[in-house]
N, C-alpha and C positions, 0 to 999 in steps of 0.2 A: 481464228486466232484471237479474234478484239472477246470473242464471249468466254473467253479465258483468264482474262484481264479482271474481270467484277473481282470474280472468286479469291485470283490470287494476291488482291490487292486486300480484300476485306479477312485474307490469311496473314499477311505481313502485318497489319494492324494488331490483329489478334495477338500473334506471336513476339509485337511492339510491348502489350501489356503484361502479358505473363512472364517476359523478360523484366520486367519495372519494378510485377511482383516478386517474384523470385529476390528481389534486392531488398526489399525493404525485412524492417525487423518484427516478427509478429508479435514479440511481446509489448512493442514500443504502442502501447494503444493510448491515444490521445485523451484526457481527460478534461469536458469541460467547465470542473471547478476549480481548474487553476489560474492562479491568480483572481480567485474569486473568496468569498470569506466561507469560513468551515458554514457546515450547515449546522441547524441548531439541534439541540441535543442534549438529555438532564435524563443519565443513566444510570445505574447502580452500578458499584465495584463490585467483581466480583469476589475478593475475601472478607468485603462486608455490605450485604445488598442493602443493609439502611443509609449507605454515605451514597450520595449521590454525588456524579461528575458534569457541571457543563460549561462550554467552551472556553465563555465568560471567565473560569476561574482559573487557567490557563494562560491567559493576554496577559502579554510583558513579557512574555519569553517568548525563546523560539523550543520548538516542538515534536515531536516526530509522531504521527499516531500510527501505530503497526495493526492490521486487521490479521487477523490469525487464528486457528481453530487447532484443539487436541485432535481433531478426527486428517488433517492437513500433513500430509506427508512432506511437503516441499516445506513446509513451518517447521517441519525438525533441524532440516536442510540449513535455514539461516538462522537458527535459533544460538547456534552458538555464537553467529557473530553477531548478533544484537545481545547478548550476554556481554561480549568485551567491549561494544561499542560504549555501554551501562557504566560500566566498571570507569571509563574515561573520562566521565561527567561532561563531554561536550556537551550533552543537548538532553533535555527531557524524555523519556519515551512513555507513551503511553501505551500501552494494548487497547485491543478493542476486540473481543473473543464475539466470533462469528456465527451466529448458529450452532449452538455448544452446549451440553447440560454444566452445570456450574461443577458437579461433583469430576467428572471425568475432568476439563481445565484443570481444578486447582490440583489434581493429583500430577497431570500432567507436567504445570510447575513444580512441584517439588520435585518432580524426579530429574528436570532437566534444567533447573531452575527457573530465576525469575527476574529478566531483565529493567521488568516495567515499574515506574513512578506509582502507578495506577493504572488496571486493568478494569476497563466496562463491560458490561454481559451485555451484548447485543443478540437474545437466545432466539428473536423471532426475527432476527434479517434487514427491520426497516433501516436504523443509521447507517449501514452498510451500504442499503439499496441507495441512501438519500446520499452518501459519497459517493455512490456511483460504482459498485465495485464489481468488478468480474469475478473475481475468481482468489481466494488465499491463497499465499501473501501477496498481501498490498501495503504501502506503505509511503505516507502521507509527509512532506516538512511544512510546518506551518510557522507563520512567521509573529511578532512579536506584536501586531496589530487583529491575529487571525483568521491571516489569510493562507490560504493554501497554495505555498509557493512550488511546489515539486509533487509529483505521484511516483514512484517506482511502483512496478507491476512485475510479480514472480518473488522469491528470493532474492532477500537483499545477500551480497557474496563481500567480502574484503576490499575489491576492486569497484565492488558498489561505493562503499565506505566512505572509500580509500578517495577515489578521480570525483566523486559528484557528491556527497553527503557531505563530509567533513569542509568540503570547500563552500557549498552553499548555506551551511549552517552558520560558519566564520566572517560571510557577509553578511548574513543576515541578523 
């Protein structure tokens, strides 16, 4: 009986963690540039690669940088509500086009519009990499010193917006 005991004990543990995981939220991935300052960065726009963007020109406001790609299926997804979010003037948005030929982007905006301040061609990956980014969309609030106070991961949705953006932007 006692040699039945190991197994079933280091089974209830087991089944302790997969119940734990089971709870948590996979998109909720912890970022560790928050509350840390944006990383540096001096990119071209893309409707005009001779204007350069970097961070520096940004500070004194607060911010939003959306990472996003024409080839990003989930980026169609929230594309309209950072469309009205634009339209409300709460907060700056920038783009930051991910791995992306410039031509396919800017058709992309016109077709579906163009929510963004200023959009940067990020075509080889690195500023993406150096925010740290998994996967389009992502989407960054940066604060008026900047720092990067908030990450949302996935599609920003209305209730994104709505309970955690609009209210963290109004403190900040």
């Amino acid at each position: 009986m006692k040699r039945y005991l190991l197994p079933l004990g280091v089974f209830v543990v087991m089944l302790g963690f997969l119940f734990t995981g089971l709870r948590l939220d996979p998109r909720d991935v912890p970022s560790p540039l928050v509350n840390q300052p944006v990383p540096a960065f001096n990119l071209p726009t893309l409707a005009a690669p001779d204007r350069r963007i970097a961070p520096e020109q940004l500070q004194g406001q607060v911010w939003m940088l959306n990472v996003w790609a024409s080839w990003c299926v989930a980026c169609q997804l929230e594309h309209p509500v950072l469309v009205d979010l634009a339209r409300t003037g709460a907060v700056t948005v920038i783009g930051l086009n991910y791995k992306d030929r410039r031509d396919l982007a800017l058709n992309w905006l016109r077709q579906h519009g163009d929510p963004y301040q200023a959009t940067l061609s990020d075509t080889d990956g690195r500023v993406g990499l150096d925010f740290g980014v998994y996967g389009v969309p992502e989407t960054y609030v940066i604060d008026r010193q900047g720092v990067i106070r908030h990450k949302h991961t996935g599609p920003v949705t209305p209730e994104v917006v709505r309970d955690t953006l609009l209210p963290m932007i109004a403190r900040l």
